[in-house]
Residue, then its C-alpha position, 0 to 999 in steps of 0.5 A: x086286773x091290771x098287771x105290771x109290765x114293764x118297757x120289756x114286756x110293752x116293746x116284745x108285744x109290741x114288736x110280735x103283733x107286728x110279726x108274731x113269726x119272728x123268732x125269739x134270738x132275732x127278737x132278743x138282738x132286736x131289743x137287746x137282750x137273750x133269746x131265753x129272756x125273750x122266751x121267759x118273758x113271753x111265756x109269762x105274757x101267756x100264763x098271766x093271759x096277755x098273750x093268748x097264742x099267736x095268729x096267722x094273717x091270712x088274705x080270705x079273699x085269697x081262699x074265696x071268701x069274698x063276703x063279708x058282713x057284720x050282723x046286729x042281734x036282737x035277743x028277746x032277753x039280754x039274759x040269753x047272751x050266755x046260750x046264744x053266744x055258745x051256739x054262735x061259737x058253733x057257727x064256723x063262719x062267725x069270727x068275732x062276737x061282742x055283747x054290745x050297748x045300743x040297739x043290737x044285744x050282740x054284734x057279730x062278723x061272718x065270712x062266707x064264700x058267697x052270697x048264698x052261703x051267707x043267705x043259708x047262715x042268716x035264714x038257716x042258722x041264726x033264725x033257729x037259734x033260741x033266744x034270738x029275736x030279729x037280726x039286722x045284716x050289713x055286708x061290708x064293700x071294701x076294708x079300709x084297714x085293720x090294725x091292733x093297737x099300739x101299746x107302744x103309747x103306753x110307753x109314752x105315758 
């Protein structure tokens, strides 16, 4: 579904994925306009869900969870997706899931505290899950990056 948004709308998203902390006065002197236009706007983002809440970014290897790993997921049928998906979601570990194309049904991220931690969640957990052939495990060394997209581009075009 594609909505009409306009530059007011692109330049308030824009400007909260880079701070989703600022409050609505700062951010309507920002961009010239009232708090309550900004308040407005904002809750029409999120009842037409292009905004779905704000995030807090957090350090997780601050907090001790010094593994991180992305796992490829084999299905022993692509109509499994629904069930299996709905018992990752039970996983508290598991932070993001997508239904993929490709060798892998599904690909998920995980962070655990250590490497046992990690061991138990692909041995004790996701073995167990009905419909889930096989899993492939990468463990991640170093982020380089990670960003959101920057919707001010579509200003430009």
């Amino acid at each position: 579904m594609k909505f009409n948004l306009d530059k007011l709308d692109l330049q308030i998203i824009s400007a909260m994925m880079e701070d989703a902390g600022i409050s609505y006065a700062d951010l309507g002197k920002q961009l010239f306009v009232s708090g309550g236009t900004i308040h407005v706007r904002i809750k029409k983002l999120q009842e037409l869900g292009v905004v779905k809440g704000t995030k807090l970014n957090v350090d997780l290897k601050q907090l001790g969870y010094d593994i991180t790993a992305f796992v490829g997921i084999y299905l022993e049928k692509s109509s499994l997706y629904d069930v299996v998906a709905e018992e990752l979601k039970k996983v508290p570990e598991i932070i993001r899931l997508n239904y993929t194309t490709g060798n892998y049904s599904m690909f998920l991220e995980v962070v655990c505290k250590d490497i046992n931690q990690l061991r138990f969640i692909l041995h004790d957990t996701l073995q167990h899950i009905k419909g889930i052939e096989r899993t492939e495990t990468f463990i991640s060394l170093d982020e380089s990056f990670n960003r959101n997209v920057q919707v001010t581009r579509l200003l430009q075009s």
